[in-house]
C-alpha positions as CSV (number, residue, x, y, z in Angstrom):
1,X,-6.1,3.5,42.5
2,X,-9.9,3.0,43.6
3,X,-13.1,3.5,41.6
4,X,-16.1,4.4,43.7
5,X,-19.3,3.5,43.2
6,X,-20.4,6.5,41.3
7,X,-17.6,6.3,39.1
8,X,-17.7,2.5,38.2
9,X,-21.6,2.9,37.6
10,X,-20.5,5.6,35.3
11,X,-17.7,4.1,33.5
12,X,-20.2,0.7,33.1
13,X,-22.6,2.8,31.3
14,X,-20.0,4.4,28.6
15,X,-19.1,0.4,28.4
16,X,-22.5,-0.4,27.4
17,X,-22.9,2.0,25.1
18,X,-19.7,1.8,23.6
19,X,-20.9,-2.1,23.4
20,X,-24.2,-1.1,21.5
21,X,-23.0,1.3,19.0
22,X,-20.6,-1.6,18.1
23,X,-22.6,-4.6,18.3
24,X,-25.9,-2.6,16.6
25,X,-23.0,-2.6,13.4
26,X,-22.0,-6.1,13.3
27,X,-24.4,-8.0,10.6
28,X,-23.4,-7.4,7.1
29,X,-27.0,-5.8,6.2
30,X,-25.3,-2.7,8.5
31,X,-21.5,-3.3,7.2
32,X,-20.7,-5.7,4.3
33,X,-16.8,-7.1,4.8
34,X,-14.6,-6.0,2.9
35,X,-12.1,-8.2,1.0
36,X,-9.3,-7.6,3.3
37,X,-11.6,-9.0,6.2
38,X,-12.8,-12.4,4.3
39,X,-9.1,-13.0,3.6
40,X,-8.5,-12.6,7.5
41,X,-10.7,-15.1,8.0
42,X,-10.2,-17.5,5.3
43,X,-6.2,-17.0,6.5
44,X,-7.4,-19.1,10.0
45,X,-9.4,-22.2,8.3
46,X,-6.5,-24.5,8.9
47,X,-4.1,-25.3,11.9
48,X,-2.2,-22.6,13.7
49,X,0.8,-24.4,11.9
50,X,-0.7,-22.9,8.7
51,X,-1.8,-20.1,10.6
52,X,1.9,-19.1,10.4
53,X,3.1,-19.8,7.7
54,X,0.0,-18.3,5.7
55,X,0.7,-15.2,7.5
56,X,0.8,-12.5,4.9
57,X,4.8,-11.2,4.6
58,X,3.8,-7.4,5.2
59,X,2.1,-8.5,8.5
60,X,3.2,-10.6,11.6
61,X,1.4,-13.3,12.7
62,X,-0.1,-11.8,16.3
63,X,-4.0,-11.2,14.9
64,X,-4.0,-14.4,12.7
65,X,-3.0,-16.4,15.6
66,X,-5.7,-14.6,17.7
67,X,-8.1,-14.9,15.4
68,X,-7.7,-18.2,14.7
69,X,-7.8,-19.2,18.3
70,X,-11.3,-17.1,18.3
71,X,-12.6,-18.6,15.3
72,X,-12.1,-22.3,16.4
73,X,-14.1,-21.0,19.9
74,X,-17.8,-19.2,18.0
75,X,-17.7,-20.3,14.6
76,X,-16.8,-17.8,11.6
77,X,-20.3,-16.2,11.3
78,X,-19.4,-12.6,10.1
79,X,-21.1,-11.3,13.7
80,X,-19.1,-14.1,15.8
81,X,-15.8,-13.2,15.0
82,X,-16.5,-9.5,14.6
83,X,-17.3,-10.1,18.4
84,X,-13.3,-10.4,18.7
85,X,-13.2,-6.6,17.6
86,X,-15.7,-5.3,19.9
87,X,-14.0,-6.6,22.9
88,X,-10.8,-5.5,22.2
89,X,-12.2,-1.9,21.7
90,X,-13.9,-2.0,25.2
91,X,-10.8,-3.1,26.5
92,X,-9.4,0.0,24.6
93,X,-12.0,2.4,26.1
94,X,-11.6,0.9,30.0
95,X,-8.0,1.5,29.3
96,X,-8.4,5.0,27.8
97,X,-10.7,5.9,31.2
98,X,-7.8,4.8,33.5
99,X,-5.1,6.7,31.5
100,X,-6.9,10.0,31.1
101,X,-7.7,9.3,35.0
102,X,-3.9,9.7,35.6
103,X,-3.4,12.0,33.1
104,X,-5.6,15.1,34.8
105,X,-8.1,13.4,36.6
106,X,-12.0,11.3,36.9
107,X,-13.3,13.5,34.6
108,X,-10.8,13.4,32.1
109,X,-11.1,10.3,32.4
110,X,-14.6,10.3,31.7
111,X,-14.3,11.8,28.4
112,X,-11.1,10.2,27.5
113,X,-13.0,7.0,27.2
114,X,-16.6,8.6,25.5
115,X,-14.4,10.4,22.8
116,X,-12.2,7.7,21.9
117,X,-15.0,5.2,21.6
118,X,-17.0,7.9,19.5
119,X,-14.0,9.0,16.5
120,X,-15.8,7.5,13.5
121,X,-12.9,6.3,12.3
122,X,-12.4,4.4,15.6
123,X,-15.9,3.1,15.4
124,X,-15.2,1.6,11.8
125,X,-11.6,-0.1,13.2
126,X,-13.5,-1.5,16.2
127,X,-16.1,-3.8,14.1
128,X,-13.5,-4.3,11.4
129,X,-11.9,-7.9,11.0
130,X,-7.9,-6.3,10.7
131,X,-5.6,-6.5,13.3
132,X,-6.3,-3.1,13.6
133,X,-8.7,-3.4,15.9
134,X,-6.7,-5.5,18.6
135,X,-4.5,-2.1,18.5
136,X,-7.3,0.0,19.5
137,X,-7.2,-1.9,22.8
138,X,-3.2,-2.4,23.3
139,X,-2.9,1.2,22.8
140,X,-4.8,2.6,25.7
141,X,-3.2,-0.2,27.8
142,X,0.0,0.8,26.6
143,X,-0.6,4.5,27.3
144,X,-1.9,3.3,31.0
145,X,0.7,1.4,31.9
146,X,3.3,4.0,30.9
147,X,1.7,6.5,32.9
148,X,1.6,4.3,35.4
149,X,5.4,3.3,35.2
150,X,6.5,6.9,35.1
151,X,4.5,7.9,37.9
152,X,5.8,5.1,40.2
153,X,8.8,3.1,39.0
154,X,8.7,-0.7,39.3
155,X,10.0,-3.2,37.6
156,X,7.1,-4.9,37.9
157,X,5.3,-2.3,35.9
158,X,8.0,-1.7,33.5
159,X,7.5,-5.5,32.3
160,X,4.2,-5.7,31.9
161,X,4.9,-2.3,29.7
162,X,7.3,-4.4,27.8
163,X,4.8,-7.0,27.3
164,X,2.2,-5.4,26.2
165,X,4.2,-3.1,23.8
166,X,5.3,-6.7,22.3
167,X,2.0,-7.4,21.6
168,X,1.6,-4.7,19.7
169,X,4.8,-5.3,17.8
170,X,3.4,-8.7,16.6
171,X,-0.3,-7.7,16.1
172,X,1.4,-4.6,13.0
173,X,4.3,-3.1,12.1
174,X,2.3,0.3,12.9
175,X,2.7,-0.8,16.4
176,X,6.4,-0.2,16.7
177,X,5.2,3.4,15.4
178,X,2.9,3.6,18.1
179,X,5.2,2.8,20.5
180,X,7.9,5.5,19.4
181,X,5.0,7.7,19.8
182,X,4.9,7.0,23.2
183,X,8.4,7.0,23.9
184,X,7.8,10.6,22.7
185,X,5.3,11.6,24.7
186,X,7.7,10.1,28.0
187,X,10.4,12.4,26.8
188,X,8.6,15.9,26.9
189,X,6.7,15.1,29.7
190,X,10.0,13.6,31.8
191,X,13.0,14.1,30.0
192,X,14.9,13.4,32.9
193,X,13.5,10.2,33.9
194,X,13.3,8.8,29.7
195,X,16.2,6.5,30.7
196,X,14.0,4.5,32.6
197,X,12.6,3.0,28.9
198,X,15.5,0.6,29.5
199,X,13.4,-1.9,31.0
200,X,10.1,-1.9,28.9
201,X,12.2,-1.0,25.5
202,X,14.7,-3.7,26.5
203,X,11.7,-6.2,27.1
204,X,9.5,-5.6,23.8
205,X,12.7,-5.8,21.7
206,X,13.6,-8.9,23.0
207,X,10.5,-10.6,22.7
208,X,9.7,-9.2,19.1
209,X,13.8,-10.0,18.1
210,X,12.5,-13.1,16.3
211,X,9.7,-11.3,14.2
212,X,11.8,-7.8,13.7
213,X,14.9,-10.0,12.0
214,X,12.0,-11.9,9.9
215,X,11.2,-8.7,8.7
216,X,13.9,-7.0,7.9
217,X,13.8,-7.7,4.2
218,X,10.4,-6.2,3.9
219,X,12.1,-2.6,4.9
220,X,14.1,-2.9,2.1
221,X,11.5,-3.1,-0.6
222,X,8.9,-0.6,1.0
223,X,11.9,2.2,1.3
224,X,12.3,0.8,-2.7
225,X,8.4,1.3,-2.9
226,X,8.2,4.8,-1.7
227,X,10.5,6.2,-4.2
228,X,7.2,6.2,-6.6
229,X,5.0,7.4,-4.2
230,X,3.6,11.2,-4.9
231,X,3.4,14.3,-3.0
232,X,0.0,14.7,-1.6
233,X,-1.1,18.4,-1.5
234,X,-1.5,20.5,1.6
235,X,-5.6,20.0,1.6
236,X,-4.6,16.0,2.6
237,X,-3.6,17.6,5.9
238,X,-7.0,18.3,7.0
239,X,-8.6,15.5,4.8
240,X,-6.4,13.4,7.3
241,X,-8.1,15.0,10.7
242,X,-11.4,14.7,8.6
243,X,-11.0,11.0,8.2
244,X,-9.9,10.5,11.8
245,X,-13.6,12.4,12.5
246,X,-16.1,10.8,10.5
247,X,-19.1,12.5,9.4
248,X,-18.8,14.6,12.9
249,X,-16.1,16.2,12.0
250,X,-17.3,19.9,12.4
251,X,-19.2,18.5,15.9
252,X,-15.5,16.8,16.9
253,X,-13.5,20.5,15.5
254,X,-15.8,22.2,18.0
255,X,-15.0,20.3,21.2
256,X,-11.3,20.8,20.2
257,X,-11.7,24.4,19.6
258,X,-13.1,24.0,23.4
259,X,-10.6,22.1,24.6
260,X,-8.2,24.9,23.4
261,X,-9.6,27.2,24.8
262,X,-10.3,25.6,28.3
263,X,-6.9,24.7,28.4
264,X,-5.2,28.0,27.3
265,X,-7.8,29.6,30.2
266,X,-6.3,27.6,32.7
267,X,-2.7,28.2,31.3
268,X,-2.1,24.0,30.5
269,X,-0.8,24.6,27.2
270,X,2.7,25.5,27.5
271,X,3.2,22.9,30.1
272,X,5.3,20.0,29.2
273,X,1.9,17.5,29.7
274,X,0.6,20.1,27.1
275,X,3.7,20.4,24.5
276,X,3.7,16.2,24.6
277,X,-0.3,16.0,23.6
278,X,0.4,18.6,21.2
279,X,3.1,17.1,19.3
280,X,0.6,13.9,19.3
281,X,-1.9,15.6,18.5
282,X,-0.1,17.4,15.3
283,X,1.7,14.0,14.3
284,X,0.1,14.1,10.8
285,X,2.0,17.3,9.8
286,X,5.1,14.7,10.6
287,X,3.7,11.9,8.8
288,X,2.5,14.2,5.5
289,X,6.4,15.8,5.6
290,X,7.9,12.5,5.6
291,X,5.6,10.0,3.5
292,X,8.4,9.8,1.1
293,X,11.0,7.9,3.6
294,X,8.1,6.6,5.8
295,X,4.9,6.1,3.8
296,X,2.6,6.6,7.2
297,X,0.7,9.7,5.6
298,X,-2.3,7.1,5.7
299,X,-5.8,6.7,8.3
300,X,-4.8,2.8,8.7
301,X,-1.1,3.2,9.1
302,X,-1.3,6.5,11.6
303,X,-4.3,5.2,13.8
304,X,-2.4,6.0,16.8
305,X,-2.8,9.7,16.1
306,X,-6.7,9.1,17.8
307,X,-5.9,8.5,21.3
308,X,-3.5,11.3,21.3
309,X,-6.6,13.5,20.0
310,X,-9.0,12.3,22.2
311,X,-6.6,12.9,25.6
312,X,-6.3,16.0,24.3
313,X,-10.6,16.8,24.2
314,X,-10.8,15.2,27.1
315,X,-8.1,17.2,29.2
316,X,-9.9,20.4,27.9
317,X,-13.5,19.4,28.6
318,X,-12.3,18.4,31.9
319,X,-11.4,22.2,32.8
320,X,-15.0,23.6,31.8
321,X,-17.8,24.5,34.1
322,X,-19.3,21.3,35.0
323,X,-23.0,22.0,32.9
324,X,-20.9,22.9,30.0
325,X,-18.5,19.6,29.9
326,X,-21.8,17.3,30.5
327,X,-23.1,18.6,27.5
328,X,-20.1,18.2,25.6
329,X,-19.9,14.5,26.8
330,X,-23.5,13.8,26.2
331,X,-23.0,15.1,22.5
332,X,-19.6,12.7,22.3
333,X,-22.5,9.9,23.2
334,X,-24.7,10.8,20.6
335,X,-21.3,10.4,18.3
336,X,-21.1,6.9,19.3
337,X,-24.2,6.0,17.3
338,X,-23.7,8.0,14.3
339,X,-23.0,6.0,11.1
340,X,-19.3,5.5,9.7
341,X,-18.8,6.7,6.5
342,X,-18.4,3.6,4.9
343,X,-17.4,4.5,1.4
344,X,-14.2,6.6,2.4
345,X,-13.2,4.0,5.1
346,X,-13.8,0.9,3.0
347,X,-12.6,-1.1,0.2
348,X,-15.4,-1.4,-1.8
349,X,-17.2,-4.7,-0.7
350,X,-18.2,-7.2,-3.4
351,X,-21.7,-7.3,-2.5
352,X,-21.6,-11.2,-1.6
353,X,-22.1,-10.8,1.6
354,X,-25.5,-9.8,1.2
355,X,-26.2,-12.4,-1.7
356,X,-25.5,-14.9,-0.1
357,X,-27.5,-13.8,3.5
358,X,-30.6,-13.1,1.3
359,X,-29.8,-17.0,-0.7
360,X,-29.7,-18.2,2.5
361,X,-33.2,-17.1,3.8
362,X,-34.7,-17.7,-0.1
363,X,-33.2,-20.9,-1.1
364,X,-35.0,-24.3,-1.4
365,X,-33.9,-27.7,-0.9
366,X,-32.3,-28.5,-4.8
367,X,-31.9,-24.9,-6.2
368,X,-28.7,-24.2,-7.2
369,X,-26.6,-21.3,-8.4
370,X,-24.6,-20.3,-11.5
371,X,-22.0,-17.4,-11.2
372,X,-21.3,-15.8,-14.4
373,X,-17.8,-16.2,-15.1
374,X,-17.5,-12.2,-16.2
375,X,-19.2,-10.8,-13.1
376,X,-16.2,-8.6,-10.9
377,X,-17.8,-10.5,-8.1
378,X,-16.2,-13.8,-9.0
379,X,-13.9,-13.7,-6.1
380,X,-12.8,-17.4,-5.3
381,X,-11.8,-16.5,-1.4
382,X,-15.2,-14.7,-0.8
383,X,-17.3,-17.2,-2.3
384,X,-15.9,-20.0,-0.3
385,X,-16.4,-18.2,3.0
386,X,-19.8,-17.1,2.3
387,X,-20.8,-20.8,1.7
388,X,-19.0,-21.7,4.4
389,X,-20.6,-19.1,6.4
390,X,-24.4,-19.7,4.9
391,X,-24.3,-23.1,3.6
392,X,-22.3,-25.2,5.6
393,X,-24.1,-28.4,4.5
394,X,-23.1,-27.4,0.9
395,X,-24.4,-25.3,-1.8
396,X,-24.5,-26.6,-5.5
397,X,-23.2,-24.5,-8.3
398,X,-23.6,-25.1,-11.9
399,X,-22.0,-24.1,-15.3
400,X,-24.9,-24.2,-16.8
401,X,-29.0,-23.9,-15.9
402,X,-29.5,-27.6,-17.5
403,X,-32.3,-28.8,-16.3
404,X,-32.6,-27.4,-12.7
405,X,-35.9,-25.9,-11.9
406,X,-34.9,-23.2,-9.5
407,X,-31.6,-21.2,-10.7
408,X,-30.0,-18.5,-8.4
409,X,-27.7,-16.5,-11.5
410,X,-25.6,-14.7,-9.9
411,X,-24.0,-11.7,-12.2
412,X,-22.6,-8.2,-13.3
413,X,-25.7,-5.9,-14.3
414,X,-24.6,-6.5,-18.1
415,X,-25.5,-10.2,-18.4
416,X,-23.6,-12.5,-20.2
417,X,-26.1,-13.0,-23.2
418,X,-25.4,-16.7,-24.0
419,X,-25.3,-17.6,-20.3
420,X,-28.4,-15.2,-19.5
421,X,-30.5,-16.9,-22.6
422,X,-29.8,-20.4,-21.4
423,X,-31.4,-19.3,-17.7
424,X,-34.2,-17.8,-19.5
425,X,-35.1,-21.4,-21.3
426,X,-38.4,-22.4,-20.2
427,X,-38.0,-20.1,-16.7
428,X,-39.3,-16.8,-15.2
429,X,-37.8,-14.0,-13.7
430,X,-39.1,-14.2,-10.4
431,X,-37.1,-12.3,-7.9
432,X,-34.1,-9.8,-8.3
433,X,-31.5,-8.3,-5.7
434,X,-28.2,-6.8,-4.9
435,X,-26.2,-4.5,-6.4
436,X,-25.4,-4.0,-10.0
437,X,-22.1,-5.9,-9.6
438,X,-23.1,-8.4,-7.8
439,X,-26.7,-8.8,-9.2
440,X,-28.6,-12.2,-8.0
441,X,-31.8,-13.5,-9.9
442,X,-34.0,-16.2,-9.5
443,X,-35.3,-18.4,-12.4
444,X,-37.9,-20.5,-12.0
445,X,-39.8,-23.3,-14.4
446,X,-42.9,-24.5,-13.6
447,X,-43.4,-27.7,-11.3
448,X,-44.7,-29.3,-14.1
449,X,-43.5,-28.4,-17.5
450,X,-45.4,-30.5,-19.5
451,X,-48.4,-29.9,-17.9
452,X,-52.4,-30.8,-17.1
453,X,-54.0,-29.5,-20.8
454,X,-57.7,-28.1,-20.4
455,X,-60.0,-28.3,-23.2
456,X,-60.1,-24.6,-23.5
457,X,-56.6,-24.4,-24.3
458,X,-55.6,-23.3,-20.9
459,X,-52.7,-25.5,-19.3
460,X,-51.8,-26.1,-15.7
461,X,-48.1,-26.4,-14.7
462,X,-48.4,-27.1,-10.8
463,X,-48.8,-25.2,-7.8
464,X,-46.1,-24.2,-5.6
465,X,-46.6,-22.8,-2.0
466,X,-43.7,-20.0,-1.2
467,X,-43.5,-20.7,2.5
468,X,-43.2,-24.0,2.4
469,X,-40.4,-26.4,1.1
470,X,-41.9,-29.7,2.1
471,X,-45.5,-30.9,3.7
472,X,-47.9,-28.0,3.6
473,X,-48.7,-28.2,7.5
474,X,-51.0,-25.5,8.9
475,X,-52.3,-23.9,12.2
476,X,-55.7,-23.6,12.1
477,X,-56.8,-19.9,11.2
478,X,-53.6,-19.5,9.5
479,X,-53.2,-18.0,5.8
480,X,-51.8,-20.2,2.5
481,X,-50.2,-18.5,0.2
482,X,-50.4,-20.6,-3.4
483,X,-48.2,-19.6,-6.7
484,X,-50.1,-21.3,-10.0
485,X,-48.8,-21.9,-12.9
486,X,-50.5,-21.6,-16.6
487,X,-50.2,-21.4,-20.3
488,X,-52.2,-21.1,-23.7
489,X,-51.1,-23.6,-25.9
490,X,-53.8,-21.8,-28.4
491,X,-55.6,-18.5,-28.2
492,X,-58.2,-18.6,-25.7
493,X,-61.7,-17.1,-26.9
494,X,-62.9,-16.8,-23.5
495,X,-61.9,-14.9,-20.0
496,X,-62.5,-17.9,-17.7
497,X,-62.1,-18.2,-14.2
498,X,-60.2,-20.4,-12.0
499,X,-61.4,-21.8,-8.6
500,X,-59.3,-23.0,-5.4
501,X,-60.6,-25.5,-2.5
502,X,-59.7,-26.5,1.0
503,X,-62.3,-29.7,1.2
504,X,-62.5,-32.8,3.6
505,X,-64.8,-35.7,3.5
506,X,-66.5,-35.0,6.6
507,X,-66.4,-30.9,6.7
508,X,-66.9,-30.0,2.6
509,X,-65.2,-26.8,1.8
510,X,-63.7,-25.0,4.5
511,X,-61.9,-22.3,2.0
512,X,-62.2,-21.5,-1.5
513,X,-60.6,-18.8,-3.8
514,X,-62.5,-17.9,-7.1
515,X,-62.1,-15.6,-9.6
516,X,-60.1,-14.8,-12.6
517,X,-56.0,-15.4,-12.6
518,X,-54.0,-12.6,-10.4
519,X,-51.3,-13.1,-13.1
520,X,-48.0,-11.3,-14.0
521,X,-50.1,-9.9,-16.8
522,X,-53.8,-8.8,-17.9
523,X,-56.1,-11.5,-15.7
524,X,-58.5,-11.9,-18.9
525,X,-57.3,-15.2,-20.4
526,X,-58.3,-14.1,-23.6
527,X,-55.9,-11.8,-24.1
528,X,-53.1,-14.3,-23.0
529,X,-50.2,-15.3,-25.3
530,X,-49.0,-18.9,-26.4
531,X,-45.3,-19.8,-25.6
532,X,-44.8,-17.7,-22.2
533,X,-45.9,-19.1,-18.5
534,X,-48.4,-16.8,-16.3
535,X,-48.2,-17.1,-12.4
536,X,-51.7,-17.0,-10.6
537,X,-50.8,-15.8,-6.6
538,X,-53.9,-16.2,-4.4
539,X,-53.9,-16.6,-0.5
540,X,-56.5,-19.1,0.8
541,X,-57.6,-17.6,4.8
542,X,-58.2,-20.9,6.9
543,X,-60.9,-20.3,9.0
544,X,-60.0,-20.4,13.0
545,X,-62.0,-23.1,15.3
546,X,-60.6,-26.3,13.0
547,X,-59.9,-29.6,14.4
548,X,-56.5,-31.7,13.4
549,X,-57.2,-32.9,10.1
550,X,-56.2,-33.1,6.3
551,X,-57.3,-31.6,3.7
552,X,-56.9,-31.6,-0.5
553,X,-56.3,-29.1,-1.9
554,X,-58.4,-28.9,-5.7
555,X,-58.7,-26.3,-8.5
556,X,-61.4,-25.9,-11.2
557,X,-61.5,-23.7,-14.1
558,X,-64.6,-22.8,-15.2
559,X,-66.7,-19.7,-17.3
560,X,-67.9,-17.1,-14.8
561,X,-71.2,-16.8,-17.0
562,X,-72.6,-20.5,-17.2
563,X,-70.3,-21.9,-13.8
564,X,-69.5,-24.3,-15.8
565,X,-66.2,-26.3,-15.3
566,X,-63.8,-27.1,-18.1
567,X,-62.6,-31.1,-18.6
568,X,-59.2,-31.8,-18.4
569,X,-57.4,-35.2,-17.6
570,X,-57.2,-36.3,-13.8
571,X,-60.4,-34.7,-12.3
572,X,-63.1,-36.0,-10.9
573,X,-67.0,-36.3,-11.3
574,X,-67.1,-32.5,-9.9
575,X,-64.6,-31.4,-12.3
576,X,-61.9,-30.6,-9.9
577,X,-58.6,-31.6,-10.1
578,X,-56.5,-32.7,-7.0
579,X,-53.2,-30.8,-6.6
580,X,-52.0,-31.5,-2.7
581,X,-52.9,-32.9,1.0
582,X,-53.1,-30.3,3.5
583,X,-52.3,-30.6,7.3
584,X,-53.7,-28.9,10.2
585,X,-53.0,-29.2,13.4
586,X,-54.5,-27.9,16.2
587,X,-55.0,-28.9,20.2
């Protein structure tokens, strides 16, 4: 079958956008992973030995093995190997185009590939590390190739049908499902050629044999499972459909309301291609009477209802006036880009994901992290992939806060009080973020705890500069952000003022910053407490035209009403006291 032009520029566009309502989903600031998918991952750091034999029992080993090969190839970066995902669903959608081609046409086609790319369900699956995804392309493919086989006998074609059914068999146990679905579908719409599933039935079983005998045992204990499983009501039905939906669901009911009505219009329904996509389409009925033997009443474990669905949109829309099906399929693009609904598709994430992303931009060469033992986001698996992921050069945790100057505590949002006041020794609370179970704080001491004492009681405890971890080196015309840090070791009787200098030998002052303390608390020093730190923030503006040189950087504190400056050990005959070298560079 040939694709012109004006169809392959067409289905190349539904690609691309299929592509960027995946790929614009990928980081974990858009969709944390779930537990399940950080044990996928963890399953492939070892040999494809381990692989194997680490395979979990109620799964084969056909995405492990995939994955792992994937993983060894771009890393195991949450957005590399989600990559894995988002090909296999393009693969799914090129697939779906070619099969709702043979089914009734291009433009069924055409929509068979928009609407099953754009179920929100589907969109979850297809940026979701589960072997799931790989079955939302071997589907399609499946669906083609039987089309195809039916259509025109070969036994070339019933093989490759075989094959690729296998593949299924090994990527879940659903796929066997699948494939009965589809052995469904051959029988109503040829009943008299459904002996020809000799060849592609005889092919799957035989290369699946091995895994189905391995298995066998596990049938046992899930039939033994179900006995305890409870009737859902009647609403689950539709809660089911819902699911499948996303948060388009009245949108989606509407085009297959449409598609009903196109199709009863053009008298399709009673035909046997329209008794097959109905009994796909009304599968979950099946499922919800049988979950007591079967246990498939469930999104993840009857994901094969979706391509039945869309077929059926599509092979409605199809039939409508050709200004009324383009607007259909342009709102089925819009779908593509509307968000998942996370929190009824998901486990509920831990929240390390974005922990350990933030740590990763915030975190300075010796800070270290303590987990609170209590916090629900003590997950061993997940923390070793996310330093894996984030700190492959190592990250140092710590039982207790010691002596480190920078702590990262990393807990539930009721603190452990023993571990919490240990942090708090001699530290501020500087920075705060992630959710209340999985709640990361920095705490910080001063540079120099014991400090440069002025004679007015004030005390100096260092500088620090927040964008840099190492030499301070500067464009010319660029901005330096400084973090002081003071005390009172007695009550101070006066509001002083504290001054900051860029000066050079040859060029004096080139920047200065004056003025009282922009602290955490009142800037009058006289109303400051003893036994607490106060953090002065002030930005120095480097003025442009500067040659390559270096600079020190000095403070002063003095009284704004007599300019005065205050004596303290280690400054020099203009009262200043030197606190770092400063590079610029410029051409």
């Amino acid at each position: 079958m040939m694709i012109d032009r004006r169809q392959l520029a067409r289905l190349t566009l539904i690609l691309l956008l299929v592509a960027a309502s995946r790929i614009l989903r990928l980081d974990v600031w858009s969709m944390q992973p779930g537990p399940d998918e950080v044990w996928s991952v963890w399953q492939t750091l070892g040999s494809l030995q381990d692989v194997i034999r680490w395979t979990p029992y109620d799964w084969p080993p056909g995405y492990y093995v995939t994955l792992w090969f994937w993983r060894n190839l771009v890393g195991i970066h949450p957005i590399a190997v989600r990559m894995l995902s988002v090909f296999a669903m393009l693969i799914g959608a090129a697939a779906m185009y070619r099969a709702g081609r043979l089914w009734s046409g291009r433009r069924a086609g055409t929509f068979a590939a928009i609407a099953y790319s754009a179920l929100g369900y589907i969109i979850f699956l297809s940026i979701e590390l589960r072997g799931y995804a790989l079955l939302l392309g071997l589907m399609p493919l499946a669906l083609w190739l039987m089309l195809r086989y039916f259509r025109r006998p070969g036994w070339q074609r019933g093989v490759l049908l075989g094959v690729v059914m296998a593949a299924m068999f090994y990527v879940s146990l659903t796929g066997i499902v699948a494939a009965g679905m589809l052995f469904l579908i051959a029988l109503v719409r040829w009943p008299r050629a459904v002996w020809r599933w000799w060849l592609p039935a005889g092919v799957g079983v035989l290369l699946f044999l091995p895994e189905l005998l391995n298995k066998l045992s596990l049938s046992v204990s899930r039939i033994h499972a179900l006995s305890a499983v409870e009737d859902a009501p009647l609403s689950a039905i539709p809660a089911l459909y819902a699911q499948y939906a996303g948060d388009g669901a009245f949108v989606w009911l509407c085009l297959f309301v449409l598609a009903v009505v196109a199709l009863a219009l053009r008298r399709r329904l009673w035909t046997r291609k329209g008794l097959a996509l109905a009994l796909w389409c009304a599968m979950p009925v099946a499922l919800y009477l049988t979950n007591n033997l079967l246990g498939f009443f469930y999104s993840r474990y009857s994901w094969w209802v979706m391509p039945g669905l869309a077929l059926w949109i599509a092979w409605g829309l199809a039939l409508l006036p050709r200004l009324v099906a383009t607007t259909a399929g342009l709102v089925m693009a819009g779908l593509l880009f509307l968000e998942p609904p996370l929190d009824d598709y998901q486990i509920g994430p831990s929240g390390l994901a974005l922990d350990f992303a933030f740590l990763a931009q915030n975190a300075q060469t010796g800070d270290v992290l303590l987990l609170d033992p209590e916090c629900p986001c003590n997950v061993p698996v997940e923390l070793d992939y996310y330093r894996r992921v984030y700190f492959p050069q190592g990250l140092r945790y710590v039982s207790s806060a010691g002596d480190y100057r920078r702590v990262w505590y990393l807990s539930y949002w009721v603190d452990n009080q023993a571990l919490l006041s240990d942090v708090e020794t001699n530290r501020v609370l500087m920075r705060t973020f992630g959710p209340a179970r999985a709640q990361l704080k920095l705490y910080e001491a001063p540079p120099n705890p014991e400090g440069v004492a002025f004679e007015n009681g004030l005390v100096f405890h260092g500088i620090d500069f927040p964008d840099h971890d190492g030499p301070v080196v500067l464009h010319e015309g660029e901005a330096l952000p400084v973090r002081l840090w003071w005390s009172a070791e007695r009550p101070i009787d006066l509001d002083y003022s504290v001054g900051l200098y860029l000066v050079s030998e040859r060029a004096g002052t080139i920047a200065q910053h004056d003025g009282p303390p922009g602290v955490d608390a009142a800037g009058a020093t006289s109303q400051w407490e003893t036994g607490r730190y106060y953090i002065d923030e002030r930005v120095l503006e480097l003025p442009h035209g500067l040659p390559q040189s270096t600079h020190e950087l000095r403070l002063s504190v003095y009284h704004w009403a007599d300019q005065e400056r205050v004596p303290a050990p280690g400054i020099d005959d203009d009262g200043t006291l030197l606190l770092e070298k400063i590079h610029i560079m410029a051409w």
